[in-house]
N, C-alpha and C positions, 0 to 999 in steps of 0.2 A: 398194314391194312390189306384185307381179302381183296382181289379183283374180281370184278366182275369176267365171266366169260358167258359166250353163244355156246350153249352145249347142242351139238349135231349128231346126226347120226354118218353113218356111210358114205351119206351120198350128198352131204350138206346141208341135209334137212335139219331146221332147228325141233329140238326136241323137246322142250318147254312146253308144256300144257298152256294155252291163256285160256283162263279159266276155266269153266266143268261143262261137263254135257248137256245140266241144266240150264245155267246160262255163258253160253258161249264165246264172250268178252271180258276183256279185261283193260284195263288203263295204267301205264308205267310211268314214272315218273324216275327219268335217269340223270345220268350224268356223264358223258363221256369221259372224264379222267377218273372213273372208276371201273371203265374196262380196261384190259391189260393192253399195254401200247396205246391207247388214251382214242384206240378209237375200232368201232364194232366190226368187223370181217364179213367177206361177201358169206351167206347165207339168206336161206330163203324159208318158204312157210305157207301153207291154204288160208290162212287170216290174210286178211284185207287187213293193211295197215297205215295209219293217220299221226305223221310226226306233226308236234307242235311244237317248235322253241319257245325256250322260254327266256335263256339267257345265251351270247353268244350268237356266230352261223354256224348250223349244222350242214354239210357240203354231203350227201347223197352220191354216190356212184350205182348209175340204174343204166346195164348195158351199156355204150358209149357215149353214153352225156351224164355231166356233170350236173347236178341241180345244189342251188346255195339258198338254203332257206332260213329267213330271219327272224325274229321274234314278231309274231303278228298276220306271220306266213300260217301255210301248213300246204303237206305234202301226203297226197291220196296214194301206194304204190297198190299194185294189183296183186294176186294171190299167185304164189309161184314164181315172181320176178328176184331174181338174184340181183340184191343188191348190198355196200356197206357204206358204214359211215363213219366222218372226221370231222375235224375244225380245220375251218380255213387256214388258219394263222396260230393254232395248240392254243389258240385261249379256250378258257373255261366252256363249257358249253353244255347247256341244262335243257332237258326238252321233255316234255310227258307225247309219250305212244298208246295212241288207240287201236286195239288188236280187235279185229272183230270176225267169228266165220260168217260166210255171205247167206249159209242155210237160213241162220237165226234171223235175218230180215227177210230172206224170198221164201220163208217158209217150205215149199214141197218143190220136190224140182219136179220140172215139167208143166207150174202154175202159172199164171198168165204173168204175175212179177217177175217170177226168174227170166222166163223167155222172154218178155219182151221190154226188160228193164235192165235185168243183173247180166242176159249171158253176152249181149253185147257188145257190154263192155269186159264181162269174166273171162270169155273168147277170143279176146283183142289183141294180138300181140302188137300191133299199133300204138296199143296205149297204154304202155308199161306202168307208167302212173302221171297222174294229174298232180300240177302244181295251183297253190291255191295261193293269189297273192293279195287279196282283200283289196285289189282295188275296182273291184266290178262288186254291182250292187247284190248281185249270187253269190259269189267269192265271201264277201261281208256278211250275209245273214248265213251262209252254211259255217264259217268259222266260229260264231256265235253261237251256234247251237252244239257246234263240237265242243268249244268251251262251259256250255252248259252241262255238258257229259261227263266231263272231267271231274265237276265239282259236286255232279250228282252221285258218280261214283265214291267219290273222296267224302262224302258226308254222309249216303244211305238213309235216305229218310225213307218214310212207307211207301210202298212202290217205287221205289227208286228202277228198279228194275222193267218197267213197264213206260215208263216216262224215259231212260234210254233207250229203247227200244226206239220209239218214237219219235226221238230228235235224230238218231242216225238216221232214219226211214226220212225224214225231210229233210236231211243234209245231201244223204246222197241222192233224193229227187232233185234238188236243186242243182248237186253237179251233175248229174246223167242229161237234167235238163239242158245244160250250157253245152253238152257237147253229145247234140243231138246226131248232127253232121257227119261226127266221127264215126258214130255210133254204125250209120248205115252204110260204112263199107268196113267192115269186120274182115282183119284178115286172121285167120286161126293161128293159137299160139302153134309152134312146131316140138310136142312133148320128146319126138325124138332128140333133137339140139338140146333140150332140156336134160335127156338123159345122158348124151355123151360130155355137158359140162358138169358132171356130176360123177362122172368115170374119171375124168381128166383131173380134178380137183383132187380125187382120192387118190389117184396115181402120184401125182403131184407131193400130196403131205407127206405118205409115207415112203416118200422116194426126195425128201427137199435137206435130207441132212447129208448127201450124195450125192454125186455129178450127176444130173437128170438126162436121160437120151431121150430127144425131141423125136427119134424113129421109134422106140419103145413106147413113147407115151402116142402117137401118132398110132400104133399098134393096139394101141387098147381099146384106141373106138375106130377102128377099120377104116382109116383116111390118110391122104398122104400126109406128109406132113404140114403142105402149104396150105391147105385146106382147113388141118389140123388147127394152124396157128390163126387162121382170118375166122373158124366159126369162134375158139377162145377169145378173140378180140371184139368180135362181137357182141357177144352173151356177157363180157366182164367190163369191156370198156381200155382194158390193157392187156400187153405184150404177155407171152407165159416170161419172156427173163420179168419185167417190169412188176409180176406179180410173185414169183418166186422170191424176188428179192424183198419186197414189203414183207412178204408171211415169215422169212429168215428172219429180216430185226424185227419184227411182233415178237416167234420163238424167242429171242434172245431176252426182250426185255425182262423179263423176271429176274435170267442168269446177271444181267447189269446191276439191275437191284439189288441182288445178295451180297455183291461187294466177294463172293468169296473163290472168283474165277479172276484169272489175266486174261488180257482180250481177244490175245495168243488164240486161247481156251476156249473161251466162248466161240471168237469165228468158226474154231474148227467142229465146235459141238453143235451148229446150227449150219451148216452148208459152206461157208463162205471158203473161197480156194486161198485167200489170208487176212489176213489184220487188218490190212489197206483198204479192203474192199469194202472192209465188213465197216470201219468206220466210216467209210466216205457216205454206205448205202445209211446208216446212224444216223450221221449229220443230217445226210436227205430229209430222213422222215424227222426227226426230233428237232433239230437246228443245232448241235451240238456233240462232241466227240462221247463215244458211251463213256471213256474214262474222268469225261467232265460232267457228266449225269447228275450223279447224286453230289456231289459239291455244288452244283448252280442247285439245285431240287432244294437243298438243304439253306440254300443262300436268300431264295424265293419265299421260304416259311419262314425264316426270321423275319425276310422281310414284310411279309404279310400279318405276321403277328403281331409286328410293331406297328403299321398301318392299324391294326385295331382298338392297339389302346389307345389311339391317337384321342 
C-alpha cells in the first residue's frame, strides 16, 4: 500500500496546491495510517486550515502545546503555523481538513474585511490556532456550518461553490466574534523566527543520516547555540535531539516495512549511532520493537478480518 506523504519544498513549505486559483479551497478527507509513520510531519502552508475528526483523537503539535481534538471538535490553525500531527494511543484516526486561502473570503487586501476582521487574527502570533470544542453556543453553530461545507463539497450541487463561500464567511465571523479580546492586542508574527526554523529544518534533514553539530546548525542561522536550541523549542514544541530522533524512525519506517534490511542496517542507514538506540527510539513512537513490526502488523489484519466476518 502507497503512503501518503507532505510533499515540501526547501524550506518546509508544503507544496500541494488546495485547489485552483479559481476557487481557492479544498476539503481532505484522511486517514492518518496512510501517512508513512502513521502520522503527518511539522510543515506549514498560507491556507487557513480546519481539522475535523471524524474517528479516533487527532493530537496537533502547534509550537509548544499540545492540542487533542476529538470527534465533534475542530481545530482553526492560522496561515503559516508550523505544525504536525498523530494519535494519541496509534489507534486509527480519520479526520476531513478544510484548506482555505484567507483572500478568497477577505476579498482585496486593504478592504475593510481583511483589516478589520482577518489581519487580526492573520497577524496574530498570539493565536496560533483556535480550538473549537462545541461546547459554547458559537463553537456549536460555527461547527455545523463547517460540517455543512464538507458535505457541500463532497456532493457539488449548483452553486455549491457560492454557498461555501458563505458558510466559511459565517463560521469564521462567529469565531473572530468569540475572540474579540484577543483580537485587540495583536502581537506580530516574527517572519524572521519563521525563516531561521526553516533553515534549521533543512540543515537538520540533510544532515540527520550523520552526527549533527549543534555549532554548525547554530551557524546557519547566526545564533549561539543556546539561543539556537530555546527559539527550535519554541517554534516546534521539542528539543532538536527530541525531534531528530522522531524524523530517524519516520525515515526508517518504509526500510522496516520491506523486511529486506537487519536493523543493524537500517539504524546505521537513518542516523542512529546503533541498534539499541534505534529500537528503544522504535518502541517510543510505535509501541514495539521494528523487528516485531510487521509480525504484530500482520497479527492485527488477521485479526481484524476475522472481526469482520463475525
Amino acid at each position: 500500500m502507497i503512503k501518503k506523504k507532505i510533499l515540501v519544498d526547501d524550506t518546509k513549505r508544503e507544496l500541494c496546491a488546495h485547489g485552483s486559483e479559481t476557487f481557492p479551497m479544498t476539503v481532505n478527507h484522511d486517514d492518518l495510517w496512510m501517512f508513512e509513520g502513521k502520522n503527518v510531519p511539522i510543515h506549514w502552508h498560507n491556507e487557513l486550515e480546519i481539522s475535523l475528526p471524524r474517528l479516533g483523537k487527532a493530537r496537533y503539535q502547534v509550537y509548544q502545546k499540545n492540542y487533542e481534538v476529538h470527534p465533534g471538535e475542530g481545530l482553526l490553525l492560522n496561515r503559516n503555523v508550523p505544525h504536525s500531527c498523530d494519535s494519541t494511543d496509534d489507534s486509527r484516526t480519520l479526520y476531513t481538513t478544510i484548506l482555505v486561502r484567507p483572500d478568497f473570503l477577505y476579498g482585496d487586501l486593504g478592504s475593510d474585511v481583511e483589516r478589520n476582521c482577518f489581519r487580526p487574527f492573520l497577524q496574530n502570533s498570539a493565536l496560533p490556532c483556535i480550538l473549537l470544542t462545541g461546547k459554547e453556543e458559537w463553537s456549536r453553530e460555527a461547527l455545523k456550518k463547517l460540517n455543512q461545507v464538507d458535505t457541500l463539497f463532497e456532493e457539488k450541487p449548483f452553486c455549491y461553490e457560492l454557498r461555501i463561500k458563505g458558510l466559511l464567511c459565517e463560521a469564521f465571523g462567529l469565531i473572530f466574534s468569540a475572540h474579540d479580546t484577543e483580537f485587540r492586542n495583536v502581537v506580530p508574527a516574527s517572519q524572521r523566527e519563521l525563516e531561521r526554523l526553516e533553515q534549521m529544518l533543512d540543515y537538520l534533514h540533510a544532515h540527520s543520516e550523520s552526527v549533527v553539530s549543534l555549532k554548525e546548525l547554530a551557524d546557519q542561522v547566526h545564533l549561539s547555540r543556546e539561543v539556537c536550541c530555546r527559539l527550535f523549542r519554541k517554534m516546534t514544541g521539542k528539543t532538536i535531539t527530541k525531534y531528530l530522533e522522531e524524523y530517524r524512525v519516520n525515515q526508517s519506517f518504509s526500510l522496516v516495512q520491506s523486511g529486506r534490511y537487519p536493523m543493524t542496517q537500517i539504524a546505521d542507514m537513518v542516523g542512529f549511532s546503533n541498534a539499541s538506540r534505534f529500537a528503544g527510539a522504535f518502541r517510543k513512537q510505535f509501541g514495539c520493537n521494528p523487528g516485531e513490526y510487521n509480525s504484530l502488523k500482520q497479527q492485527k489484519q488477521k485479526k481484524d478480518f476475522a472481526e469482520c466476518l463475525l
